[in-house]
Every structure is written in C-alpha cells, then in structure tokens.
C-alpha positions as CSV (number, residue, x, y, z in Angstrom):
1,X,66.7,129.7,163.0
2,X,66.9,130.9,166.5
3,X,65.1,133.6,166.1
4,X,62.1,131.8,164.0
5,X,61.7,128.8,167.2
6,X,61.7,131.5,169.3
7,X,58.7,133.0,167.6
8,X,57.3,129.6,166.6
9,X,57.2,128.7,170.6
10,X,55.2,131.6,171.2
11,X,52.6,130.8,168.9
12,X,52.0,127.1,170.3
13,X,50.2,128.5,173.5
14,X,47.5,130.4,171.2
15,X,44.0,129.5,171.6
16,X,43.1,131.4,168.2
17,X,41.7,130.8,164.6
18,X,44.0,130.9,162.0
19,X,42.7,130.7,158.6
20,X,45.0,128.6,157.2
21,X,44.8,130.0,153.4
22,X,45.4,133.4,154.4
23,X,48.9,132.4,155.7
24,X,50.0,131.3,152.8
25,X,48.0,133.6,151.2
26,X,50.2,136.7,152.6
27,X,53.4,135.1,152.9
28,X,53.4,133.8,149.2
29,X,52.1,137.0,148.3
30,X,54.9,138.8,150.2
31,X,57.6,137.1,149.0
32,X,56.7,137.5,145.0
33,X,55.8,141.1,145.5
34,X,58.3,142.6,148.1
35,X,61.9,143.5,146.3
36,X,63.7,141.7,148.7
37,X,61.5,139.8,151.1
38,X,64.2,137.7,152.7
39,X,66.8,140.1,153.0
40,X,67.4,138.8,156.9
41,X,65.9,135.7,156.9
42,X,66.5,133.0,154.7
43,X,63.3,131.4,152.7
44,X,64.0,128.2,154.1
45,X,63.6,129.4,157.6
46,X,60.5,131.2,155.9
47,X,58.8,128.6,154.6
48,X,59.8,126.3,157.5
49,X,58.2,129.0,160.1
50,X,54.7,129.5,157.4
51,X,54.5,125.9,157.7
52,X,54.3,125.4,161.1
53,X,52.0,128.1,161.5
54,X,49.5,127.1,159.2
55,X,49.1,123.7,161.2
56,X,47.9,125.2,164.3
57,X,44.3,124.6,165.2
58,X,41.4,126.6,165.5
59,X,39.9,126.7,169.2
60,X,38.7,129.9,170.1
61,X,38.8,134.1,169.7
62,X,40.3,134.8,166.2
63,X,41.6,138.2,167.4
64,X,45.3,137.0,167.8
65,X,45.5,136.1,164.1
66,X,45.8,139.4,163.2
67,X,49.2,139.1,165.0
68,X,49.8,135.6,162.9
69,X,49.5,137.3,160.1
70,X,51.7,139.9,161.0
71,X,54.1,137.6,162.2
72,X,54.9,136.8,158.6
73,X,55.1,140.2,157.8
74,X,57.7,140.8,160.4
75,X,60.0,138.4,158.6
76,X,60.5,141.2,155.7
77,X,62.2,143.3,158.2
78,X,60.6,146.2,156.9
79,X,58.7,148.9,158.1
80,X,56.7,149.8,155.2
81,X,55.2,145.8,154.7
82,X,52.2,144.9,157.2
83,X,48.5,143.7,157.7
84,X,46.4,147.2,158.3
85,X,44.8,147.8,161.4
86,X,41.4,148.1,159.8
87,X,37.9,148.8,161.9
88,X,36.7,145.3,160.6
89,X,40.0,143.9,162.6
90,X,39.5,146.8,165.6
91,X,35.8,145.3,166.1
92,X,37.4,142.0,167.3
93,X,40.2,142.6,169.3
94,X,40.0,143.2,172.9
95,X,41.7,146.7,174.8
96,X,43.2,147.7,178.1
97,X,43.3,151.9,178.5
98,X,47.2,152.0,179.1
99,X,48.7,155.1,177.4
100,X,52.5,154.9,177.6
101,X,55.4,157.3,176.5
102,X,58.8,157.1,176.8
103,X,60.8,160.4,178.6
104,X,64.5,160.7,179.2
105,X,63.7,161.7,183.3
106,X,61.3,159.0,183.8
107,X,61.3,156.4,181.4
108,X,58.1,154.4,180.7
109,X,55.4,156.6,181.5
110,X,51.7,156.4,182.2
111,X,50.3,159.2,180.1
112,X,46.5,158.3,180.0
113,X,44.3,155.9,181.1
114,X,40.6,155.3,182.3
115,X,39.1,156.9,185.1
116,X,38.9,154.3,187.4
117,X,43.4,153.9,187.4
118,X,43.5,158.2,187.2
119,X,46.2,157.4,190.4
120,X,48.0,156.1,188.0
121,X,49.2,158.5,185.8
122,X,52.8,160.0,185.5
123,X,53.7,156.9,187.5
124,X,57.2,155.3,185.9
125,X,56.1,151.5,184.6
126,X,58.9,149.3,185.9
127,X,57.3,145.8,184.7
128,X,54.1,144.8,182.5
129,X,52.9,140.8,183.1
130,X,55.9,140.6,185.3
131,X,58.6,141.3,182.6
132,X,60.8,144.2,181.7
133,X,60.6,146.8,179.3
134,X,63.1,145.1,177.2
135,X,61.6,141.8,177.2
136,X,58.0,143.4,176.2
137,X,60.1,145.0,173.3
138,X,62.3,141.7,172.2
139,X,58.7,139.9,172.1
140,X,57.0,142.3,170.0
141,X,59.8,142.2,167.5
142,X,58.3,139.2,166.6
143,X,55.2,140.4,166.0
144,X,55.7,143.8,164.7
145,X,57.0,144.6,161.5
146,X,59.6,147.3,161.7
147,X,63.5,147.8,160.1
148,X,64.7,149.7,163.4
149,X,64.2,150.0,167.1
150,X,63.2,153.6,166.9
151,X,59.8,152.3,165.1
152,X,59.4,149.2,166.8
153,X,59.3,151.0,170.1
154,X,57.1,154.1,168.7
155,X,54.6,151.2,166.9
156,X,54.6,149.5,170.5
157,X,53.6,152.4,172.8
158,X,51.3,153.9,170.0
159,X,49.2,150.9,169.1
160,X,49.9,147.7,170.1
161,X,50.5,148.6,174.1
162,X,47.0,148.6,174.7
163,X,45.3,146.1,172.3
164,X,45.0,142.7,174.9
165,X,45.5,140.4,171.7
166,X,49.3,141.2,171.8
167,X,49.7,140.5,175.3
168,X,48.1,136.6,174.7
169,X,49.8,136.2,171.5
170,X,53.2,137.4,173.2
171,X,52.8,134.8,176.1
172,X,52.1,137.2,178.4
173,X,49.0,136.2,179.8
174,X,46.5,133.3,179.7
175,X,43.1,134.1,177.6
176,X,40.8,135.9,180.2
177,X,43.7,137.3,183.0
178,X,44.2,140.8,183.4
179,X,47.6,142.3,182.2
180,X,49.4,143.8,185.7
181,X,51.6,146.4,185.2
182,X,53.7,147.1,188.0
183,X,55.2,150.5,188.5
184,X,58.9,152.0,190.3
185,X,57.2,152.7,193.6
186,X,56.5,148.9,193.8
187,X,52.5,149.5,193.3
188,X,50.8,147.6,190.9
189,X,47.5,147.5,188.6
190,X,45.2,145.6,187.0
191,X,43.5,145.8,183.3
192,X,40.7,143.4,182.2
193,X,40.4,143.4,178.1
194,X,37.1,145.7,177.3
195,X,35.5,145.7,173.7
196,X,35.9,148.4,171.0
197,X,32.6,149.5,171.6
198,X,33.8,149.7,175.6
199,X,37.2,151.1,174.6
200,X,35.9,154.1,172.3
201,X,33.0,155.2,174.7
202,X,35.7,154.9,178.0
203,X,36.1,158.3,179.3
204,X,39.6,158.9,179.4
205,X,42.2,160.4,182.0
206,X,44.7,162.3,180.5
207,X,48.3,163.7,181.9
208,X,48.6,166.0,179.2
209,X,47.4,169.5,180.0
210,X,48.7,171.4,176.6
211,X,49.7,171.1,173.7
212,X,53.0,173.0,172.3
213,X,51.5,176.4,170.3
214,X,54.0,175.4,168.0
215,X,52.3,172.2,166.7
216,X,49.9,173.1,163.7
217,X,47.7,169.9,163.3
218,X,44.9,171.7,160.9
219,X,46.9,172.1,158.1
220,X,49.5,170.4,156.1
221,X,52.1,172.9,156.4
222,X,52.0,176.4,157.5
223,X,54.5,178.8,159.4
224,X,54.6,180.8,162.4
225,X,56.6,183.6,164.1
226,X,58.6,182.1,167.0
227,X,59.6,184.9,170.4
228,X,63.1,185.2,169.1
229,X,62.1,187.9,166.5
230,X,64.3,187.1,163.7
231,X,62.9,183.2,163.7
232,X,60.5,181.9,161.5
233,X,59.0,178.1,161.6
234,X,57.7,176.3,158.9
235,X,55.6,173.2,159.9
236,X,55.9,170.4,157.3
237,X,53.3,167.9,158.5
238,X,52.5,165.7,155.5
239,X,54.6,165.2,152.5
240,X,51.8,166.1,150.3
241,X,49.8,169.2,148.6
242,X,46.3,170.5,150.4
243,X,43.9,170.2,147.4
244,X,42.8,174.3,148.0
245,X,46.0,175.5,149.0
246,X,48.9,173.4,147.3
247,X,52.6,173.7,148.7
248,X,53.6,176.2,145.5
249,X,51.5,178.6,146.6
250,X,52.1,178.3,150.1
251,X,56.0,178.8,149.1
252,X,55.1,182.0,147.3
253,X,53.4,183.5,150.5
254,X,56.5,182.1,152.0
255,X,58.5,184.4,149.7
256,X,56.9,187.6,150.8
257,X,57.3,186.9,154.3
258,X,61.1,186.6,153.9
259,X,60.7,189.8,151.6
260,X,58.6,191.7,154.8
261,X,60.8,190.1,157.5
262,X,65.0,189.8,158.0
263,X,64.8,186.1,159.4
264,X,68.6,185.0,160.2
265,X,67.0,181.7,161.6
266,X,64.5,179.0,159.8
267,X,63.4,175.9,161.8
268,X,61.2,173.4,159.2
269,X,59.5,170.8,161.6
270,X,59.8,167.1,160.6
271,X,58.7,165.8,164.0
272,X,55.1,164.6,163.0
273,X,55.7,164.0,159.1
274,X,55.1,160.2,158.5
275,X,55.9,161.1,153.9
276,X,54.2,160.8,151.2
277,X,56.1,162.9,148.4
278,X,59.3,163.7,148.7
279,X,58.9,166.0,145.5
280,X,56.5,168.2,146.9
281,X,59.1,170.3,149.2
282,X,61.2,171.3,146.5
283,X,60.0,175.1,145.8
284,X,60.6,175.7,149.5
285,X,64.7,174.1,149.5
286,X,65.2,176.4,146.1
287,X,63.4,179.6,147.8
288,X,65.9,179.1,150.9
289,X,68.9,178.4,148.4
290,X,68.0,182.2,147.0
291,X,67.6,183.5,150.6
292,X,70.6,181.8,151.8
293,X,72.4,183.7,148.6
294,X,71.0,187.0,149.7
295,X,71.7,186.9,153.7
296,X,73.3,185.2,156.3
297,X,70.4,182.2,156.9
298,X,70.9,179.5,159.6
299,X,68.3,176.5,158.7
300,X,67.1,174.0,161.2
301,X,65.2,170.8,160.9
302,X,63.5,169.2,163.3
303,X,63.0,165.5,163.5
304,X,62.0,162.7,165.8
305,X,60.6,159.1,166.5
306,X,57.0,160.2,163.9
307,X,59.6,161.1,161.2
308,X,59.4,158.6,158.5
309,X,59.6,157.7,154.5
310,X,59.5,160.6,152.5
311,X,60.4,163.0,155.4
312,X,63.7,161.1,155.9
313,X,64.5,162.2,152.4
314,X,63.5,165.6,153.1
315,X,65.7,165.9,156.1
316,X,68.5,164.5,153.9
317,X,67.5,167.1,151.0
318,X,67.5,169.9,153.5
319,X,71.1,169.1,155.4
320,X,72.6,168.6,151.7
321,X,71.2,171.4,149.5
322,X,71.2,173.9,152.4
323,X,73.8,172.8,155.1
324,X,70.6,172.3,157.2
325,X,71.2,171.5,161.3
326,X,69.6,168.5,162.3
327,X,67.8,168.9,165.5
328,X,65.7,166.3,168.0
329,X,65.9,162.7,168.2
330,X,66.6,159.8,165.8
331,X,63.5,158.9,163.3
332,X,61.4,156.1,163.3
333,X,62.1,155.9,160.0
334,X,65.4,154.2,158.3
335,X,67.6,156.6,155.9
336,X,67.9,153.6,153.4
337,X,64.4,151.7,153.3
338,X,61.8,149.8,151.6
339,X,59.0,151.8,150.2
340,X,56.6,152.7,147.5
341,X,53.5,150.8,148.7
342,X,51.6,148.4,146.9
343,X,48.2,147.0,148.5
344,X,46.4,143.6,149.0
345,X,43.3,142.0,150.0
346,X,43.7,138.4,152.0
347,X,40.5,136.2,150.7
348,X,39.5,134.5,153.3
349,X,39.4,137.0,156.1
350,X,39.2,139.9,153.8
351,X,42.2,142.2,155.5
352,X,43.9,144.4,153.8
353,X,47.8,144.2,153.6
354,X,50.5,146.6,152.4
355,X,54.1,146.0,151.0
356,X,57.0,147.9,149.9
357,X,57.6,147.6,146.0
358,X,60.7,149.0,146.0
359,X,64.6,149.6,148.1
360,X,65.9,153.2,148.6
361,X,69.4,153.2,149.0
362,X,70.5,156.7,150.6
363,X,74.0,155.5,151.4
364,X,73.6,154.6,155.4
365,X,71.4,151.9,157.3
366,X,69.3,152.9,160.7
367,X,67.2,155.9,161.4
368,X,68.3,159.4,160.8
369,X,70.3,160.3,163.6
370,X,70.4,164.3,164.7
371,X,73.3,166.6,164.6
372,X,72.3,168.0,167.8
373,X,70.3,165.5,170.4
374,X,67.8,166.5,172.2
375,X,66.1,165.8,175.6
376,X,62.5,164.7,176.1
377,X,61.4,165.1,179.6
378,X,57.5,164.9,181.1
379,X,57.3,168.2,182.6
380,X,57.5,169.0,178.6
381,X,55.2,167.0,177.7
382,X,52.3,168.0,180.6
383,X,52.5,171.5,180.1
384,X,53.1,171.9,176.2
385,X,56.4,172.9,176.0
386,X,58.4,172.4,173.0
387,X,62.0,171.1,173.7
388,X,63.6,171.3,170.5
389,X,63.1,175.2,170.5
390,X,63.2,175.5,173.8
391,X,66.9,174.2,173.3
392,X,67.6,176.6,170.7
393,X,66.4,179.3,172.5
394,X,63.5,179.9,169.8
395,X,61.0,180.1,172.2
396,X,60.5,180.7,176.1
C-alpha cells in the first residue's frame, strides 16, 4: 500500500485532464487481458489506487494524463504492457532538449542538447529539479512500466528524460517553471518546455562525433570482417526476416563465407535487438553447431541495456546450443517475462495501448546478466569506438 500512496500523493498536485472512462477503461481492460496483472500488487490496492485516480479533476493541460494512464500500467510490473507514445500524444506534450547517457567514468552525462546550452555537453549531471539521480529514478518507477532496473533506467534517459509532462506529473516542478539541472562542477541550467513542432525543428548539439563501423543500422542482420583476421561478426538487429532478403538465405551466404574463410572467432551482436521472433535465428545456431563440429569455433554474443524480448531468448539459445560467451552489460530485458503483445484502443481519448498475453518462464528472474562485463566509458562513446570488441581485442 506504500508504494500505491506514494504514487497516489504525487498525482494530487496535477493540474491535468483525466478522462475518467479511460482509466477504468485501461485498468479493467488490463487486468482481464494481461496473464497475471497483479502479480506484485494486489487488486485491492489496484482498485483502491484506479479509484482515487479517476476522482481527480480536470483543470488544465491534458498532457500529464498520458502518465495517468501509464501509471496504471506500471502496476503490471511488466515491461511489455504500456500506453504507446503515439504522434497524436507527442503533439500535446511539452519538451526540454536534454540528451542524457549513463557511462561508467562519468556517470550521468549530457550527450546532446540545443544550441543555446552547447557548454553543456559531456558535463556529469549531479542533480535535476534539485534531486538525485536516484530519486528521479525511484519517481519514475511510478510512472513507467518496466519489470527491471536495467529498462526503467534505459526507458528514462531515452524518452521520458526530456518530455516536461514527466517532470510536473513526478512533482518536480510547478506547471510553467523550468526544469534546472545542476551539474558536478556546481553550474547549473535552465530548460523551459518547447512544443513538438519547436522540439523537432530545434537544431541540435551533439557530443557524439562517430559512430562505431561496427554498427550496421540499414539492414536487419548482416556480417562483417573484424581487424583480427580470423574474426567474423554477425549483426543481429531485429528478430525478424527482411522481406527481399530473409534470414535463410542470408545464413546460406553465411555458409560460404565460413567455407572461403577459417574463422576461429564468431561475435553475433545482440546490443541493439529489441525481438520479435525468436524462431527466425535458428538456421544460423544449426550452421554454427556444424562449424563448431568441423573446427575449433569460439562464439561470442554481445548484449546490452537495448537487448530485449525475443533477443533474451536468442542469447539464451546461443550460450546453450553452442557454449556461446556472453559479452557486455546486463539487458533491458528480463530472462523470464511477459510477452506476446496484444493491442488496444482507449475510447475516449483514442490511444492506443499494448499488453502482454502471455508469461515466459526461462528458469531465472532479472535481465540477462553477461559472462564477461564490460565497461562503458564516454571517450567510447564520442569517437565511435566499440568497447565490447575493443575488450576482446577484435578490433583496434
């Protein structure tokens, strides 16, 4: 119940619409569709926080009940079940150009911004609206539907860090003040809420100079030759076929590579593969089972905070079937999870919501955790270097 008040205090101080109807709209439809809807918190605490919510009163911007609604949400515990950050929704929320990332030298970073803060960037963010970076996170808990930390954190600093709604509905700051984020060398900034339309059309200042040569974002999957010369990697980006090019065919091109070359080392990135079909990967773990049979074959996998769903699986599949090294940082996703979307449409404000249908059990709660950690550090991330390889001495 705790946890619930704590929530339930920080919705009192909104000034926003909430269409009543959609609240219990979502949260009944929730609880009848999701498999386990109140697997942490009990329906009576359910009910008892729904209820209060729908009594609030409508007095101004309706942008913070996008956050109301997923509020509820957040109750499944689940990373899969939430309210969709549609363009209709976009169009009326308010936005402060804050790019943050997380890096094991500097902590809460300053990656982009607008022009006007460029003095700004790479500067470590010690508080935002006078609070820690822990109490931003245990707020947002609240508001963010996630099953681990790993997510939550990842969901924050990729799209809720910067949407002003978040800041109001988390208590943080009075309709109409700026957020001030205050950083390690004791200087501080300021960041009125701008319009989508301003937001989109801001020029923006950017502390990333490269991106790894490593990272193949066209295409689905493909694979490249790394410096060592007996290292091949295979991207996986997406968990699903390329209409013109589907992953069978890209396995038997695959096959005549390993034919042409004597590869003693495979790396298959995870890193940026969010799922979709877990299916679709296996003509690549049984060509590696032959090659594996044939020569000597170290495999590595690569995952991280964007690894989720279906690509939790494939990790899984991968260290099972082929004694796969795990290699990176623990995933945003959970190893046993709800999943298997279904979709929704809430009648009065016409959003669109998603929910898991279905539990996957895979024998151990949390994300994915990496046989060998690795480091992420900004100098990395500025000049495009790739620290998992760089690690295992793949590349230079």
């Amino acid at each position: 119940m705790k946890r619930l008040i704590s929530l339930l205090l920080a919705f009192l101080i909104l000034t926003s619409w909430l269409a009543a109807s959609d609240i219990s709209t979502i949260y009944k439809e929730l609880a009848a569709r999701h498999p386990d809807f109140f697997n942490t918190v009990s329906k009576e605490e359910c009910e008892s926080f729904v209820s209060a919510l729908e009594k609030l009163q409508a007095e101004n911007d309706d942008g913070c009940f996008f956050y109301a609604l997923s509020s509820v949400a957040a109750l499944a515990h689940d990373s899969h079940t939430g309210v969709s950050l549609s363009p209709q929704i976009l169009e009326k929320l308010h936005f402060i150009p804050l790019g943050l990332d997380f890096f094991t030298d500097t902590g809460l970073t300053v990656v982009w911004t607008d022009t006007e803060h460029r003095n700004i960037l790479a500067k470590q963010i010690s508080e935002i609206c006078g609070k820690s970076f822990d109490e931003i996170i245990e707020k947002a808990s609240f508001l963010i539907p996630h099953d681990n930390n790993v997510f939550l954190l990842s969901q924050f600093m990729d799209n809720h860090a910067v949407i002003y709604e978040f800041y109001v509905t988390a208590g943080l700051v009075e309709e109409g003040e700026a957020v001030t984020v205050t950083f390690s060398d004791g200087t501080d900034a300021d960041f009125k809420p701008i319009t989508w339309d301003e937001y989109t059309r801001q020029e923006k200042a950017l502390l990333q100079q490269a991106v790894p040569p490593t990272v193949n974002w066209p295409s689905y999957y493909s694979a490249m030759f790394l410096d060592s010369p007996d290292a091949v990697l295979i991207n996986y980006h997406s968990c699903q076929n390329m209409p013109a090019y589907t992953f069978s065919e890209f396995t038997e091109d695959l096959k005549s590579l390993f034919e042409e070359y004597d590869f003693s080392k495979v790396v298959i990135d995870l890193r940026y593969n969010s799922g979709g079909d877990s299916s679709v990967i296996t003509p690549l773990i049984d060509l590696l089972k032959v090659i594996q049979n044939r020569q000597s074959c170290e495999i590595f996998v690569l995952i991280a905070e964007d690894t989720f769903s279906s690509a939790i699986l494939n990790a899984l599949a991968l260290k099972e079937n082929l004694n796969a090294v795990l290699v990176g940082r623990p995933t945003g996703g959970s190893v046993s999870h709800y999943g298997e979307l279904g979709f929704g449409i809430l009648p009065e404000s016409d959003l669109t919501y998603h929910y898991s249908t279905k539990y996957f059990d895979n024998g151990m709660s949390g994300p994915l955790v990496p046989d060998i950690l690795t480091e992420r550090n900004l100098a990395d991330y500025i000049y495009g270097q790739d620290g998992e390889l760089k690690h295992l001495e793949l590349v230079t």
